[in-house]
LOMI-805768 format. One record per residue: residue in one letter; x negated, y, z negated of N, C-alpha, C in turn. Coordinates in steps of 0.1 Angstrom, whole numbers, plus 5000, padded with zeros to 4 digits. Atoms other than C-alpha are relative to their C-alpha. Example, Ala and Ser with C-alpha at 12.3 -4.5 7.8 and 13.67 -1.06 7.14 Angstrom:
A499149885000487749554922499150125000
S500949895000486349894929500850114992
//
This chain:
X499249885000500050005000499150135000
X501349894999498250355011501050064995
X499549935003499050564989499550195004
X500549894994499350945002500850174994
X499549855004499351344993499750065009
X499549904990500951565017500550144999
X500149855005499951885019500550065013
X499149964991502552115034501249935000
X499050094996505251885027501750034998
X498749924999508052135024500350085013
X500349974986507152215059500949935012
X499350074993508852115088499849865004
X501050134995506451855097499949964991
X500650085007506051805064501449924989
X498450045002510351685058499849925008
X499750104992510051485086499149884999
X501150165006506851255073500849984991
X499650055008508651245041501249895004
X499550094992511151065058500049885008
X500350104994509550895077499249854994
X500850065005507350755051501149944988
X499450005005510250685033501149825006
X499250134993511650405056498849915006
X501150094994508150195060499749944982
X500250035014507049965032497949994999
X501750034999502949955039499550204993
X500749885005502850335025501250094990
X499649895009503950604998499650134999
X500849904998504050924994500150014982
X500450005014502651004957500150154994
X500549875004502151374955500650105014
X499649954986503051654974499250184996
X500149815003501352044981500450085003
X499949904988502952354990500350114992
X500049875009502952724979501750024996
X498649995006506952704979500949934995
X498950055008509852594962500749875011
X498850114994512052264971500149904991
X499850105010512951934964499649945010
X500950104998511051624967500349864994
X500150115011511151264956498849944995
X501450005005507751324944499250104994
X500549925006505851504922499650165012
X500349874989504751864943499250094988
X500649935005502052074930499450145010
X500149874991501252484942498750005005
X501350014997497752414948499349854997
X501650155002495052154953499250014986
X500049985014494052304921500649934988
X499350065009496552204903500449835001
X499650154997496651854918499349904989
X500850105010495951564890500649845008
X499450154999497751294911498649915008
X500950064989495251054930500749935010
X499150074987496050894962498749945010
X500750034993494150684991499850105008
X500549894990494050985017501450134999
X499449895002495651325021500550065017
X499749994986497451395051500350165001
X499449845004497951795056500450045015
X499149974988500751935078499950154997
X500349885006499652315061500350125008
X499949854997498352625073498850004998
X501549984995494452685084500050054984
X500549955013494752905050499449904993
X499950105011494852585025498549945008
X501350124997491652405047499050004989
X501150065010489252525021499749924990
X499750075013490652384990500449905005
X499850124993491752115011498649884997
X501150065002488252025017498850014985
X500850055011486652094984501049894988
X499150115003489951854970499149875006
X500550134996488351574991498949995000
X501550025003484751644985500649944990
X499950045015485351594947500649865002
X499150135004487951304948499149915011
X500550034987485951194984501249865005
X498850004995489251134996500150005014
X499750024982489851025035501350134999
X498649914998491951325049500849975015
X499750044985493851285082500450224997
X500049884995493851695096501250065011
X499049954988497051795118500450115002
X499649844993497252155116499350075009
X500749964986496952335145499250184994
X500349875003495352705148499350004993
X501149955008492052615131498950105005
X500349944992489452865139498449925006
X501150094993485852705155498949994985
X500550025013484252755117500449904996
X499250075010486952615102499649835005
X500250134995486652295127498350004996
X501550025005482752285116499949934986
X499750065016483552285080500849825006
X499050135000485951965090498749904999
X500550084994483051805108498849974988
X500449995015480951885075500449874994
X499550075013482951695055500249865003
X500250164998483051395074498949915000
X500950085004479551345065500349924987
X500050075020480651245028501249895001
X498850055003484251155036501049965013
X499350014987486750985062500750095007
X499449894992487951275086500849955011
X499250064988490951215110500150155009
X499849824995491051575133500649905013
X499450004987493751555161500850115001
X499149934996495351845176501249975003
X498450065002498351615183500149894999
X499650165005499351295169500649915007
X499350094993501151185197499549895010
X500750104992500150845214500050065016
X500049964982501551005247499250105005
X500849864997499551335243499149935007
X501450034997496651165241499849895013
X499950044988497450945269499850075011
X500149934990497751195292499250105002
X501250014998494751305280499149935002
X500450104993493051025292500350015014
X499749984984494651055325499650105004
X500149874995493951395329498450005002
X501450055000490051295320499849985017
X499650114987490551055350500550075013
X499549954987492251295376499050065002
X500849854996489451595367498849905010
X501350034990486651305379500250025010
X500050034984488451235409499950135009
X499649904988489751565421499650134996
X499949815003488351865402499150105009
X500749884995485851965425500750105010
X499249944990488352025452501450054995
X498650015011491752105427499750144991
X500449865011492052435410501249944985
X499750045007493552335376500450094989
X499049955003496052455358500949934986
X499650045009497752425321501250084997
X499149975006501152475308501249944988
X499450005012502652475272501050054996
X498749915005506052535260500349954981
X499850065015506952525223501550124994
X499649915010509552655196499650144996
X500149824999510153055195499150014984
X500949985018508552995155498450005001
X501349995001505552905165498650095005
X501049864998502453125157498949985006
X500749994990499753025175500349965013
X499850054986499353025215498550055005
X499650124994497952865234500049864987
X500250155012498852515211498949985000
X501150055005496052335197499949885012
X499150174995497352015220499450095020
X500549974986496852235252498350095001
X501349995002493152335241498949885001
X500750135001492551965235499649955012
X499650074985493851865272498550105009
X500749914991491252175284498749914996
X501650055006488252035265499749905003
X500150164997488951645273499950035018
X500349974983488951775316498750094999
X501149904996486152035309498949844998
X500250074998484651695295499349925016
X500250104993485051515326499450055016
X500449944989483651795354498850024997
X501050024995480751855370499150135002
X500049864999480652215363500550114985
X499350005012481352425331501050115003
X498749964988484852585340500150134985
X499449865013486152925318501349985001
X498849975000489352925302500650145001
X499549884995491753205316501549994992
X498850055012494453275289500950155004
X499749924995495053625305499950075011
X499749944986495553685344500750075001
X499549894994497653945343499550135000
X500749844999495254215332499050025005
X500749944987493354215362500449955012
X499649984986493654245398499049965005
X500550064992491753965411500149865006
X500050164992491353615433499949894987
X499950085012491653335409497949915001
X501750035003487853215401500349845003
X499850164995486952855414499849974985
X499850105014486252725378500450084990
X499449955013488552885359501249874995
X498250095008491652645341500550124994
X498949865003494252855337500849954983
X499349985011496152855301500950044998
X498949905000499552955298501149984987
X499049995012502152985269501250015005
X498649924997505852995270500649974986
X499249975011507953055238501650004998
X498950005003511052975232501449954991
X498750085004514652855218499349904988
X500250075010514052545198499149835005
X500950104991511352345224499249974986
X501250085010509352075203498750005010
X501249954996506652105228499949935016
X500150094983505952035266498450055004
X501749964997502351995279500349955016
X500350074989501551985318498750085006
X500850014997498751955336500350045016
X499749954986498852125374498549945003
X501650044991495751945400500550085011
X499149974992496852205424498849995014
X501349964989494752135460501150045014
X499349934988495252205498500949855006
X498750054996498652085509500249894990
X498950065010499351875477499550024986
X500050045014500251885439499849944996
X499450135005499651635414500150084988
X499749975011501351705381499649944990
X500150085010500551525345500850054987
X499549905003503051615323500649864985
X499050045016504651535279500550054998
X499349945011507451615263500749904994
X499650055014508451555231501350054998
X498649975002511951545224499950024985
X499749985015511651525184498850024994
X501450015005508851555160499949934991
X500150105008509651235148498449925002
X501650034998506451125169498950024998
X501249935007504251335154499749984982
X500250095014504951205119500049905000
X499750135004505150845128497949995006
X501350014996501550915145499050024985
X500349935014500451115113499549914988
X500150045005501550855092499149875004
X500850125001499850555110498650034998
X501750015004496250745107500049964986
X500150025012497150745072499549834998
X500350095002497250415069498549905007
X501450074995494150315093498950094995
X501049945005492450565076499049944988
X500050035017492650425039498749875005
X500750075003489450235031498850045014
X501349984991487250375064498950044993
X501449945003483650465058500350155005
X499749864995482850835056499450025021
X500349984981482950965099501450065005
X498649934998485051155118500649885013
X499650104991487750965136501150095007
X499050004993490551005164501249965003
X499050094999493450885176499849895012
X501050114995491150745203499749894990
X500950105016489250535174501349924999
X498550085009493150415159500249935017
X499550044990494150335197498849875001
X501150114996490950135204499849854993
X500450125015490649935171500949885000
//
């Protein structure tokens, strides 16, 4: 039984693990963190500070703020964390990679088996067609959410910049200038709205044909059932940072 504290779990993401973890018998949730008020069927503490519960790993659905105490919580206890909040800044991801010298680190921008599928595929198109393919990214999400571009469509840029032959610039704002589109740029785009859980696609745009690579997520049940399974392949790893690669392969 992996036992687990879920930081952020008055959160959206962090109501839907409870849930989720709630109808499996290989895990618990034991503890819970978040700066606000609610109800829980589990203890809830306002800080890592204040946390006295122990648990096999810490799964945090948060807010970039909480990473520090986060990670000196898991130094101390050297606690496997699994990492799912988006919007870290390129420090913050350093510190992460830090701490997976002492302790098990799970970092995914998105938990979703499909994401990451189609990052893999997208790997796979850039070998075949990027030299000749101008390439192209588009993200839709929930009007709430605060960062843009997602973390999920930064991941899909990095796993294609990966697989070219060339190092490409991300373009996150073509409208404030007045020029030709650059051969290795990947384009970045955001759209905001209503109450989208998230859509990622991938444009290979060449001469006389498209190819598209394209997820959406109808609920963000998948993102907690992902969440929850690192938890559990997490519990008992040696300190190292792992993926959802790693969980898929094993």
């Amino acid at each position: 039984m992996t036992k687990i504290i879920l930081s952020g779990c008055f959160g959206k993401m962090g109501r839907v693990i409870t849930e989720c973890v709630s109808q499996r018998d290989d895990c618990e949730i034991v503890a819970g963190v978040d700066i606000f008020d609610g109800n829980a069927p589990y203890p809830v503490f306002k800080s890592f500070d204040e946390l006295n519960v122990d648990a096999d790993v810490v799964v945090d659905f948060s807010h970039p703020s909480v990473l520090s105490s986060l990670i000196n919580y898991c130094k101390v206890k050297k606690c496997p964390v699994i990492v799912a909040t988006t919007g870290l800044s390129e420090e913050q991801k350093n510190e992460l990679y830090k701490l997976s010298e002492e302790v098990a680190v799970f970092y995914s921008a998105n938990m979703s088996l499909g994401v990451n599928l189609i990052s893999a595929l997208a790997q796979k198109a850039a070998k075949v067609l990027g030299n000749s393919f101008d390439i192209e990214i588009v993200e839709a999400h929930h009007n709430q959410k605060l960062d843009a571009p997602s973390g999920t469509a930064l991941m899909l840029a990095d796993a294609i910049s990966d697989s070219l032959d060339y190092d490409p610039e991300y373009e996150f704002d073509r409208h404030s200038k007045r020029a030709k589109r650059e051969k290795n740029e990947i384009g970045i785009h955001s759209v905001r709205g209503g109450t989208i859980v998230g859509e990622h696609e991938i444009i290979f745009a060449g001469l006389d044909e498209i190819i598209k690579i394209s997820h959406s997520a109808r609920s963000k049940n998948l993102f907690a059932v992902g969440a929850v399974n690192a938890a559990v392949y997490l519990n008992g790893k040696p300190a190292g940072l792992y993926s959802m690669k790693d969980m898929i392969e094993e």
